[in-house]
Kinemage of the C-alpha trace (Angstrom):
@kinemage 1
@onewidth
@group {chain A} dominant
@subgroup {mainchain}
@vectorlist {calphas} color= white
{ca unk a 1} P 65.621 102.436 26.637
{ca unk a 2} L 68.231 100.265 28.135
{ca unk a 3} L 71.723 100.630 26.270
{ca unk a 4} L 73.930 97.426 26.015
{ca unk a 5} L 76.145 96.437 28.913
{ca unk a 6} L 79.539 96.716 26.908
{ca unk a 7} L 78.282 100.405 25.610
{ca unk a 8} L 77.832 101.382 29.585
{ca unk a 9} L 81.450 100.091 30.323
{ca unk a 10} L 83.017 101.711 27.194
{ca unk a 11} L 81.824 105.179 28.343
{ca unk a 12} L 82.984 104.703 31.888
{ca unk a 13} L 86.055 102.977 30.742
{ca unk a 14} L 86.902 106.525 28.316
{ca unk a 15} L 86.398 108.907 31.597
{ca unk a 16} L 88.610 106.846 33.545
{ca unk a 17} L 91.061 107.404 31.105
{ca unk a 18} L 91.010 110.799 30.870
{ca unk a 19} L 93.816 112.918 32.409
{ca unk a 20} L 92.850 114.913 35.434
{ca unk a 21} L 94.635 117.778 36.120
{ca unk a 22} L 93.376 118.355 39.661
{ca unk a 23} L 91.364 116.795 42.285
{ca unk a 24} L 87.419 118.036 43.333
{ca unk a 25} L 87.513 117.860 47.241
{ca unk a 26} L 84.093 118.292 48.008
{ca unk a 27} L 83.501 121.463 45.952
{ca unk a 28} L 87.245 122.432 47.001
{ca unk a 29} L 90.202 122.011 44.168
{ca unk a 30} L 93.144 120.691 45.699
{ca unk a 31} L 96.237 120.523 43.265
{ca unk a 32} L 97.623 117.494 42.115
{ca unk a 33} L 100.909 118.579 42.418
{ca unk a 34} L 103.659 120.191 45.631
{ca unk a 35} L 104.053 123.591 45.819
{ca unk a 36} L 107.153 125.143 43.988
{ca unk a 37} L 108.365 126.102 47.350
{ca unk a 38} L 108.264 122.902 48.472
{ca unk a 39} L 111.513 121.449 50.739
{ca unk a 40} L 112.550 117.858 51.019
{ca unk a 41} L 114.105 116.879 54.051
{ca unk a 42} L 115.840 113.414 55.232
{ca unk a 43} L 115.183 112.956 59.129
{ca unk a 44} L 119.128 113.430 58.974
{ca unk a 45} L 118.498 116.615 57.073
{ca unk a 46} L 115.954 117.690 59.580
{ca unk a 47} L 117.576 117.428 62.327
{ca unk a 48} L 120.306 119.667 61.570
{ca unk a 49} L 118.542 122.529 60.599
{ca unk a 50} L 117.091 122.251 63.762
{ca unk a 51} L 119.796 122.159 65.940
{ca unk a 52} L 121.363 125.049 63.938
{ca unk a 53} L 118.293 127.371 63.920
{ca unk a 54} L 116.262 126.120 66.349
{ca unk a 55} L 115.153 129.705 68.711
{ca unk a 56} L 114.667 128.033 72.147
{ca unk a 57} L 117.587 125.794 71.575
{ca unk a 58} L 119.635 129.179 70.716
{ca unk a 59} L 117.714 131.023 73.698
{ca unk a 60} L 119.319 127.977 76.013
{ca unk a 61} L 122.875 128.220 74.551
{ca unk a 62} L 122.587 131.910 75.533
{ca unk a 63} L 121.900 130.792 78.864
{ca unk a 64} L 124.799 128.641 79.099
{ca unk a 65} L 127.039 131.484 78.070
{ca unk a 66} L 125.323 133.826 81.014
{ca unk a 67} L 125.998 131.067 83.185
{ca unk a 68} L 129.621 131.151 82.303
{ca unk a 69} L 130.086 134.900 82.881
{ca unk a 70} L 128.612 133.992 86.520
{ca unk a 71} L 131.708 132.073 87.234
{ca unk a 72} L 134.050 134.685 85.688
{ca unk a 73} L 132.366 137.577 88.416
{ca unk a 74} L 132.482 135.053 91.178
{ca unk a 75} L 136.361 134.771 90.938
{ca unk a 76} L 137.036 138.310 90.539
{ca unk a 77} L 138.242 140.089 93.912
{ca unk a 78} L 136.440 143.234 95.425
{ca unk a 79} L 137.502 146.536 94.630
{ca unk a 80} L 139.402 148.417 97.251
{ca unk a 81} L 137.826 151.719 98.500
{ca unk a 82} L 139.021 154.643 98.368
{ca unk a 83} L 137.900 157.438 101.104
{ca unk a 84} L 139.225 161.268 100.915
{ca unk a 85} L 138.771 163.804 103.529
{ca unk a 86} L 139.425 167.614 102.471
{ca unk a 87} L 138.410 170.522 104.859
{ca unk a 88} L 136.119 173.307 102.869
{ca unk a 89} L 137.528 176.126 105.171
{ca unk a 90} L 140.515 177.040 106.519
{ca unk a 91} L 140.062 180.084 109.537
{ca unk a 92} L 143.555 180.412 110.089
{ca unk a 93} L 144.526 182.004 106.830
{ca unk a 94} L 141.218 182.519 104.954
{ca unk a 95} L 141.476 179.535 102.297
{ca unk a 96} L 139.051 177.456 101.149
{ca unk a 97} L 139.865 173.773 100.221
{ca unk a 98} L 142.855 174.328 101.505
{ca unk a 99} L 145.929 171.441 100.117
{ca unk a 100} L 149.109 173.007 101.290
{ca unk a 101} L 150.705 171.619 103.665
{ca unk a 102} L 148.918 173.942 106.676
{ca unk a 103} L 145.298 172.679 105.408
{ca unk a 104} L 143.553 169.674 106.538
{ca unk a 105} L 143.762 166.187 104.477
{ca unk a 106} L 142.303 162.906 105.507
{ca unk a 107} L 143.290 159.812 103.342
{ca unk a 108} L 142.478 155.924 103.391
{ca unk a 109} L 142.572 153.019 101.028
{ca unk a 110} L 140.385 149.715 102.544
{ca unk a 111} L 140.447 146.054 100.869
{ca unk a 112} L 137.751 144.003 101.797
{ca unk a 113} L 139.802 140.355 102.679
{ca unk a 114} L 137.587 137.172 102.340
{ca unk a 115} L 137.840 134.432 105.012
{ca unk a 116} L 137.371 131.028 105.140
{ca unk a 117} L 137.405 130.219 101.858
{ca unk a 118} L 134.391 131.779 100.573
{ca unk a 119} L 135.242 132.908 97.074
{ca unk a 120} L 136.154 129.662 96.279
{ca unk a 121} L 133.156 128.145 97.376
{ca unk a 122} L 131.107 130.744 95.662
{ca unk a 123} L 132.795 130.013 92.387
{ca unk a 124} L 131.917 126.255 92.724
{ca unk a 125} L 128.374 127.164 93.042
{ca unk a 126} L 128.573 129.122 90.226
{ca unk a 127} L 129.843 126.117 88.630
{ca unk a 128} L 127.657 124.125 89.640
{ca unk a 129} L 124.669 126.891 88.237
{ca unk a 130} L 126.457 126.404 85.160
{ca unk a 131} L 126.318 122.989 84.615
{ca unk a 132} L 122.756 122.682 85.513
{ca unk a 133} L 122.160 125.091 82.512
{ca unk a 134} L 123.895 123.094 80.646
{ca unk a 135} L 121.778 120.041 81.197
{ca unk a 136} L 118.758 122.043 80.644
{ca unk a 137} L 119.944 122.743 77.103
{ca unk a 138} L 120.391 118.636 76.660
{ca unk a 139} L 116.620 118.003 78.510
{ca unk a 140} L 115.257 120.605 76.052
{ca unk a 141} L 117.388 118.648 72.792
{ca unk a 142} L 116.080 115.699 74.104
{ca unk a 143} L 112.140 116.640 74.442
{ca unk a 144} L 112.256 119.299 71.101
{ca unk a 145} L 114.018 116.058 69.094
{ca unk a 146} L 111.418 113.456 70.025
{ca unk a 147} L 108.882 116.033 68.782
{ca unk a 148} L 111.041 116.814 65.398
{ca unk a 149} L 111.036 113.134 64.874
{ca unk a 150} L 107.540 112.034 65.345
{ca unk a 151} L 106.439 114.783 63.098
{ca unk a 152} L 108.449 113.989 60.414
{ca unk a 153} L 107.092 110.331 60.463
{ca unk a 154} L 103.088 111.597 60.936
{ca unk a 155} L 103.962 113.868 58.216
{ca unk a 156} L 104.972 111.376 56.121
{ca unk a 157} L 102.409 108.732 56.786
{ca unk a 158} L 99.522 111.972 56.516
{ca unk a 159} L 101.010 112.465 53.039
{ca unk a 160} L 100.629 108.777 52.310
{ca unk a 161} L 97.499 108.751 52.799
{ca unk a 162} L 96.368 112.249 51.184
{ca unk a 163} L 98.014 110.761 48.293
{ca unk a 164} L 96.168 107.473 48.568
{ca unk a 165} L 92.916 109.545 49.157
{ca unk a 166} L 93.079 111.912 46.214
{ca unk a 167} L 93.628 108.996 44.134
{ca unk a 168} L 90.241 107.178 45.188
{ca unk a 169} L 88.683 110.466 45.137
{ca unk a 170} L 89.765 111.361 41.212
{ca unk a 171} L 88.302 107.563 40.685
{ca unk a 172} L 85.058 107.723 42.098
{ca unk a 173} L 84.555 111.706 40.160
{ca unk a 174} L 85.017 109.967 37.518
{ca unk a 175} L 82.455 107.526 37.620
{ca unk a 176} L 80.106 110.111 39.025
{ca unk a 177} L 80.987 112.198 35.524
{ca unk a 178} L 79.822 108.834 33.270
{ca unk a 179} L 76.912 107.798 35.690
{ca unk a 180} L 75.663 111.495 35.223
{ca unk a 181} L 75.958 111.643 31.608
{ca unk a 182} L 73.713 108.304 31.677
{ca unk a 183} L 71.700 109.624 34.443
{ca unk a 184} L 71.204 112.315 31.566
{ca unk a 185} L 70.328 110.026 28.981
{ca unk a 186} L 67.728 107.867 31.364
{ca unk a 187} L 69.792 104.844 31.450
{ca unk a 188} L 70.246 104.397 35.081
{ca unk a 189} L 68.241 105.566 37.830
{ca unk a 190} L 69.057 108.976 39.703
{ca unk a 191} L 69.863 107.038 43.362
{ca unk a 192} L 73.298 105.769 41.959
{ca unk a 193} L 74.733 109.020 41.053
{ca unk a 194} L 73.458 110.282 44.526
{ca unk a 195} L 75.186 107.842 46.720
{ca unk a 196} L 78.244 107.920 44.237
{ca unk a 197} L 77.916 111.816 45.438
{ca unk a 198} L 77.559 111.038 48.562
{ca unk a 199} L 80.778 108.831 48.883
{ca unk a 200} L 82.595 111.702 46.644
{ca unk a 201} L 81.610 113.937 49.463
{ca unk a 202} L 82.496 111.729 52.500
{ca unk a 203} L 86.201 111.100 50.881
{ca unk a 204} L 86.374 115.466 50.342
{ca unk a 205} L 85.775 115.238 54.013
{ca unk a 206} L 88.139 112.908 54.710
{ca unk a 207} L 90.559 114.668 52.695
{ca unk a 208} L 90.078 118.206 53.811
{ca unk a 209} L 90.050 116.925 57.553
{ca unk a 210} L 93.784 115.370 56.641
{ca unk a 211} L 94.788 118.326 55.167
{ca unk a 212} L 94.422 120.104 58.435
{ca unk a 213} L 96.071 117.753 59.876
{ca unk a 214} L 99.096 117.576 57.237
{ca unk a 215} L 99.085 121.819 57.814
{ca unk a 216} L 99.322 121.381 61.703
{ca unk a 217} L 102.318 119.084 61.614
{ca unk a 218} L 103.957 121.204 59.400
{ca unk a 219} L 103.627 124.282 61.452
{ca unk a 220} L 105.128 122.502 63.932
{ca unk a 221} L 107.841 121.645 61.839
{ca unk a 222} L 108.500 124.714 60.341
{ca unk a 223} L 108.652 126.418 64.245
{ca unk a 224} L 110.939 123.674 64.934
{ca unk a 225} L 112.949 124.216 62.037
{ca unk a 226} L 112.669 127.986 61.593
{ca unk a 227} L 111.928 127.259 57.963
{ca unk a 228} L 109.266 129.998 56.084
{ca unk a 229} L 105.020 129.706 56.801
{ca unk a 230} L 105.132 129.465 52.764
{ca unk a 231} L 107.731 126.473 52.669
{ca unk a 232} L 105.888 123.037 52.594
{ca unk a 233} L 108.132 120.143 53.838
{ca unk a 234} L 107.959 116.842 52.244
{ca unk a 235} L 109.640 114.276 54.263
{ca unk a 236} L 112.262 111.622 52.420
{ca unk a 237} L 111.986 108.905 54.789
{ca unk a 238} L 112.948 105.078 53.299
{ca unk a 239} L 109.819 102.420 53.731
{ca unk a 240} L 112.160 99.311 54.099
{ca unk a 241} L 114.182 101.663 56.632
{ca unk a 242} L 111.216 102.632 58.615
{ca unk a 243} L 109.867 98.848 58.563
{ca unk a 244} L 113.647 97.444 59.813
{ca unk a 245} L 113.535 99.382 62.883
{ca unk a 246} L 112.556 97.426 65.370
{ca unk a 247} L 112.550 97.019 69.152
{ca unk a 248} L 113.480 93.504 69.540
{ca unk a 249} L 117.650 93.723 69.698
{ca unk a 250} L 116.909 96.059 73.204
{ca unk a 251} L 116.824 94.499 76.524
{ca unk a 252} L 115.366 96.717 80.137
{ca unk a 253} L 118.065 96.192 81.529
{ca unk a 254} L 120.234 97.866 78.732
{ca unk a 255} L 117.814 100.495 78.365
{ca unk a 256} L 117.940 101.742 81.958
{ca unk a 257} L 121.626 101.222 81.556
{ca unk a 258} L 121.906 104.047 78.721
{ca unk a 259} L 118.866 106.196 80.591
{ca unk a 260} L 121.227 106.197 83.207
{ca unk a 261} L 123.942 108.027 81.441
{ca unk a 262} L 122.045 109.982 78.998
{ca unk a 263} L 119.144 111.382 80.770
{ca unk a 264} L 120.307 114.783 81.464
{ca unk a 265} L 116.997 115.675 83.737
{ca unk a 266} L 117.995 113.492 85.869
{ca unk a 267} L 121.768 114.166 85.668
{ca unk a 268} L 120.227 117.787 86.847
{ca unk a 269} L 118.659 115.831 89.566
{ca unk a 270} L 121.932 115.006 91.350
{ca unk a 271} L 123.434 117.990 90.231
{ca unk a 272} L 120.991 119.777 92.174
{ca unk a 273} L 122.064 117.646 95.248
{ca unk a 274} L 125.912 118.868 94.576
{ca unk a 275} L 124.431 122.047 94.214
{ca unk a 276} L 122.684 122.436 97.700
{ca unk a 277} L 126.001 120.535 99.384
{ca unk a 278} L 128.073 123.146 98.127
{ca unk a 279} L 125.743 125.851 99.103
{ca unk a 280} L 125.858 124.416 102.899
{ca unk a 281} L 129.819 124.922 103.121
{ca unk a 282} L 129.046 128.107 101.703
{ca unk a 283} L 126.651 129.287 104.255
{ca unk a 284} L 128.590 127.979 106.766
{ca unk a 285} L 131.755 130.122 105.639
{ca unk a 286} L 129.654 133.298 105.719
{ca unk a 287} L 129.603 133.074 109.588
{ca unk a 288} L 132.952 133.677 109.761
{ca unk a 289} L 133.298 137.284 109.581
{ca unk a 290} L 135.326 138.680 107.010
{ca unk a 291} L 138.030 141.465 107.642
{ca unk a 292} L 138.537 144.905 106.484
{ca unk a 293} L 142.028 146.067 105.981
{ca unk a 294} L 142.695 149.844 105.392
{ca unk a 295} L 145.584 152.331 105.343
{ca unk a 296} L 145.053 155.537 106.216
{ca unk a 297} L 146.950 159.124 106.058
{ca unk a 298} L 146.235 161.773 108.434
{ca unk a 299} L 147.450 165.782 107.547
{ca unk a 300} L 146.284 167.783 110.434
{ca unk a 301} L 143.925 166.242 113.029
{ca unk a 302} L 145.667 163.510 114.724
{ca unk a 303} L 147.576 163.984 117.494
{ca unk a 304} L 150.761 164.069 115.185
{ca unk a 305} L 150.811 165.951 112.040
{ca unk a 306} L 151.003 163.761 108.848
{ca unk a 307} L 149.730 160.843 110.883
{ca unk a 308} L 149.724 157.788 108.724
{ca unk a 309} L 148.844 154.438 110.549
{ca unk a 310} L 147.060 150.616 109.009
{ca unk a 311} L 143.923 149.203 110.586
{ca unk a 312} L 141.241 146.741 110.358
{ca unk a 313} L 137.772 145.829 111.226
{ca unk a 314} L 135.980 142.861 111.814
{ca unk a 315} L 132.417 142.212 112.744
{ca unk a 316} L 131.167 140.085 115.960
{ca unk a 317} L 129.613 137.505 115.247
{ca unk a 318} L 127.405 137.352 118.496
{ca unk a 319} L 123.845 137.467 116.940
{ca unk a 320} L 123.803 136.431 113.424
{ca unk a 321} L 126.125 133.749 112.596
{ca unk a 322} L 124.088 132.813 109.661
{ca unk a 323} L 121.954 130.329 111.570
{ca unk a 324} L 118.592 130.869 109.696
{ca unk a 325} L 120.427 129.721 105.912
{ca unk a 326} L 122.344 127.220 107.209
{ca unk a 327} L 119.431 125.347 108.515
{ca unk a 328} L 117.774 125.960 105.213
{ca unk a 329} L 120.938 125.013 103.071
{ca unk a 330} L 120.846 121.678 105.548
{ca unk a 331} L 116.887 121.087 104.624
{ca unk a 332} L 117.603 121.790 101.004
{ca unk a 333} L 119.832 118.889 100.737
{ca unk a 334} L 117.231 116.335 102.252
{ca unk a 335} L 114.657 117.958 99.564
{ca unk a 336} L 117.361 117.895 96.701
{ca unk a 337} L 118.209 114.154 98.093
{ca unk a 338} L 114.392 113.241 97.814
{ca unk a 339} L 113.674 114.711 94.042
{ca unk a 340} L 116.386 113.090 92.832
{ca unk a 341} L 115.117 109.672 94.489
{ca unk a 342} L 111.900 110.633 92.585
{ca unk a 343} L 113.442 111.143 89.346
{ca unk a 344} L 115.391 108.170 89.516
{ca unk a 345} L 112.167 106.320 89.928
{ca unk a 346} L 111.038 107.946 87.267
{ca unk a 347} L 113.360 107.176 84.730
{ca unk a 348} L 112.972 103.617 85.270
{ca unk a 349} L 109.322 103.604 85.081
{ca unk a 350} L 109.312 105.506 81.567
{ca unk a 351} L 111.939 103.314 80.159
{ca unk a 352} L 109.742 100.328 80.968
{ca unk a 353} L 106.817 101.878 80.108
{ca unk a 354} L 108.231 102.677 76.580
{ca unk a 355} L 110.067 99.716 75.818
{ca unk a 356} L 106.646 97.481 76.843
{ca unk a 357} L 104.357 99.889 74.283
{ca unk a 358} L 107.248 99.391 71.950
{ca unk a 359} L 106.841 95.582 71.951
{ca unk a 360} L 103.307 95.636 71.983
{ca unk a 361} L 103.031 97.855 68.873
{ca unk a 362} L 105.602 96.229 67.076
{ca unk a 363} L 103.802 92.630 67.768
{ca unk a 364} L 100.836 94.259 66.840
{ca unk a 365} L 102.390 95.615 63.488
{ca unk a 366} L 104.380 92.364 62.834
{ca unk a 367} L 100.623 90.377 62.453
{ca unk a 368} L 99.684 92.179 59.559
{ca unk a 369} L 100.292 90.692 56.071
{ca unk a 370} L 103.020 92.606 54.456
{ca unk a 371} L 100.874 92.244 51.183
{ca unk a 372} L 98.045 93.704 52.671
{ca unk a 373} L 97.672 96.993 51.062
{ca unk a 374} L 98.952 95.792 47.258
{ca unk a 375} L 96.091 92.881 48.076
{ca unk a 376} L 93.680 95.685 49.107
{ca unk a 377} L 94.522 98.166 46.265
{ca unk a 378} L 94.168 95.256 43.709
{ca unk a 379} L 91.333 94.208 44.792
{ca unk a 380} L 89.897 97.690 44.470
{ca unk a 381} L 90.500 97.551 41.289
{ca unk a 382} L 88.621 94.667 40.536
{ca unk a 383} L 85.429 95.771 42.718
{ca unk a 384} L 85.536 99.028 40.543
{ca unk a 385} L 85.750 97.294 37.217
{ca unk a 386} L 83.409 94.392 37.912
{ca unk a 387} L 80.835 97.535 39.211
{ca unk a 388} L 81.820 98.923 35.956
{ca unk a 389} L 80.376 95.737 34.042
{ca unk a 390} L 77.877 95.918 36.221
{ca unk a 391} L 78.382 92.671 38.404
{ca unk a 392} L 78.155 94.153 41.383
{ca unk a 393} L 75.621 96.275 42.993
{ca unk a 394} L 76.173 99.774 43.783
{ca unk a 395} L 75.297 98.978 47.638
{ca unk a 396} L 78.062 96.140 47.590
{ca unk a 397} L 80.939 99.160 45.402
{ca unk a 398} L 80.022 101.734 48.097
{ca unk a 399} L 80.780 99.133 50.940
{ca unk a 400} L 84.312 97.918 49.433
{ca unk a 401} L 85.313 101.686 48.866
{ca unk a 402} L 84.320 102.813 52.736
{ca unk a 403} L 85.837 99.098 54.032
{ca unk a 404} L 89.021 100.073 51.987
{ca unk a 405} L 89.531 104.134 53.328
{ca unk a 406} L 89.049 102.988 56.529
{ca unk a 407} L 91.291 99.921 56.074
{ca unk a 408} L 93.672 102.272 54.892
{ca unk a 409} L 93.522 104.955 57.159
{ca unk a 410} L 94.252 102.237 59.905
{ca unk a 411} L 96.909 101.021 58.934
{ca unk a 412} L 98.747 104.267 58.307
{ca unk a 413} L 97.831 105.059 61.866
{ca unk a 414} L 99.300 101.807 62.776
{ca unk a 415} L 102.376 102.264 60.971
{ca unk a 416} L 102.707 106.154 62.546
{ca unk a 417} L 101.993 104.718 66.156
{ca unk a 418} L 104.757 101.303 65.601
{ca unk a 419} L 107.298 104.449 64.699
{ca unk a 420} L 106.069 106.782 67.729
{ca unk a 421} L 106.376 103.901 70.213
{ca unk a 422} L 110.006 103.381 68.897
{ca unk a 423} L 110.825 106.955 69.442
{ca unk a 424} L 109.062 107.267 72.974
{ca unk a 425} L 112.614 104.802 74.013
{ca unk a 426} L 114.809 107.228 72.343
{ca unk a 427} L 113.249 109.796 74.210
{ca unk a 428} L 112.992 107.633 77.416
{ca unk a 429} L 116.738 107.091 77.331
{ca unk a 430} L 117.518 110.206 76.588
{ca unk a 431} L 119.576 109.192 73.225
{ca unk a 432} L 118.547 107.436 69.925
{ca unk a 433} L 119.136 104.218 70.317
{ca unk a 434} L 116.798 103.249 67.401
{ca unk a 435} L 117.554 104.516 63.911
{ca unk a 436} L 116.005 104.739 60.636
């Protein structure tokens, strides 16, 4: 026995309306609500914990600081050496070690002297070291913000759409909770509660597959922001914010312009070149020979007693006069010269290549009705309540709900990839030059 229409929609209608204190994800329980630990970060927010606690960013400052030590040994000057010459026996009157005045005592002090200017020149290579450490550190800001940045927009969007997700999945349980109860009763065949359980079952998939993804991006978040494994981060980002930024204010030729003075890996480029010019007058000064100065004291075995006297020494330079790394030093510049030609080429080609993908997504993302999604979710509604009077089939519900998850899905993806294409010419000019 049949009952009446309006009876069937009352009892759906009351399990609609009943609270639900958690979501069934294909036999998995996902809670309805963040984790105490939870921690909310603005992009702002986010990116200062990371450049405060950040481990390979601290690892590189280190590096810097080494760097600067290098320069502080270069300029030091070498020790002088001291040489001492004492005679074990003395056959004359029986002593041993003998330091009066009849014993025999050999002194001398040396200072290694420098030519040509070569301390100097190896403290501007050190220099020179230094600063391309320094540049690292910026390449390595540069390429660990662009990933801090996209992550904390996925994240975002992923949560969006979890949220979006668990509320069509707490929907269709519970019209699989009233359709069962009739099911129970004989009022409506067994097939709709299975393919009601079936679509519960694909949107637990769906769910537990974004899950993983939500967990993913926020273990790389939490590495990047040396935050706790137990700490969830919610991103605070502003929708009108994230939909003002746009591409279309930025011209190529500005771009490259600000590439050109912010890229640091290829400001390492031509510091590499300085680098390999300096080393050249640098190998070139070690073929000058450098000269030993010494002073030396005499007791007993010259051929004047107490003999004291200054000398030096100085090698030939007949064989090596550091032929071999000055030819190297000469094809090191021509390689350094090349690279840098590379990278320069390089530069322009991802700055074009980013600000085109910008454009494209943004054009892309600009065609879209604004409305969209509020249009979509109401009209959700409707399919579910006009199923609910039973107006439409169960064939045409099940196609709305799939059409609309997969709608929705979309257009989070297209929202995440309009905001990655943005940040691809922050990270393309080395600077953000697009804010939200």
């Amino acid at each position: 026995m049949r009952v009446p229409i309006f009876l069937f929609a009352l009892v759906l209608l009351k399990c609609l309306l009943q609270p639900v204190s958690a979501h069934s994800t294909a036999g998995r329980t996902v809670p309805a609500t963040a984790p105490a630990d939870s921690l909310r970060l603005t992009l702002a927010q986010a990116e200062q914990l990371f450049q405060e606690r950040n481990l390979p960013l601290l690892a590189q400052k280190s590096a810097i600081e080494a760097s600067r030590a290098a320069i502080l040994q270069a300029r030091l000057f070498e020790n002088p050496v001291l040489t001492v010459d004492q005679s074990v026996y003395n056959p004359e009157n029986g002593r041993y070690f003998d330091v009066s005045r009849n014993g025999q005592t050999f002194l001398q002090l040396e200072q290694l002297v420098y030519l040509a200017g070569k301390r100097n020149k190896r403290v501007q290579v050190e220099q020179l070291e230094t600063q391309l450490t320094e540049q690292d550190f910026f390449d390595l800001l540069r390429t660990l913000r662009f990933t801090l940045r996209t992550n904390m927009v996925e994240l975002y969007y992923q949560q969006q759409g979890l949220k979006i997700l668990r509320e069509r999945t707490q929907t269709v349980q519970q019209l699989v909770t009233a359709l069962e109860e009739q099911y129970q009763k004989g009022n409506i065949p067994l097939k709709e509660t299975t393919r009601l359980k079936a679509l519960l079952f694909q949107l637990g998939n769906q769910q537990l597959s974004l899950l993983n993804e939500i967990e993913e991006t926020q273990s790389e978040l939490r590495l990047l922001t040396r935050t706790p494994a137990t700490t969830v981060l919610v991103p605070t980002l502003e929708e009108n914010t994230l939909n003002a930024a746009t591409p279309t204010q930025l011209t190529f030729s500005k771009l490259l312009e600000t590439a050109q003075e912010n890229r640091y890996d290829l400001k390492a480029a031509q510091t590499v070149v300085q680098l390999q010019e300096a080393n050249l007058k640098l190998q070139k000064t070690m073929a000058v020979p450098d000269i030993t100065i010494s002073a030396n004291y005499d007791r007993q075995s010259n051929f004047i007693r107490n003999y004291t006297g200054v000398g030096f020494s100085l090698p030939l330079p007949l064989f090596n006069r550091n032929q071999g790394n000055i030819r190297m030093a000469q094809h090191q510049i021509d390689q350094s010269q090349h690279l840098l030609a590379q990278q320069q080429l390089t530069v322009e080609t991802e700055v074009m290549q980013a600000f085109k993908k910008a454009q494209e997504a943004q054009q892309f993302y600009n065609s879209f009705d604004p409305n969209f999604r509020s249009d979509f979710d109401r009209l959700l509604d409707g399919v579910t309540s006009n199923f609910m009077r039973r107006n439409l089939s169960l064939i045409e519900f099940l196609d709305y709900y799939e059409t609309y998850t997969e709608s929705m899905t979309q257009l989070l993806e297209l929202s995440i990839n309009r905001l990655r294409a943005l940040e691809e010419i922050n990270f393309a000019v080395g600077t953000p030059v697009i804010t939200y």
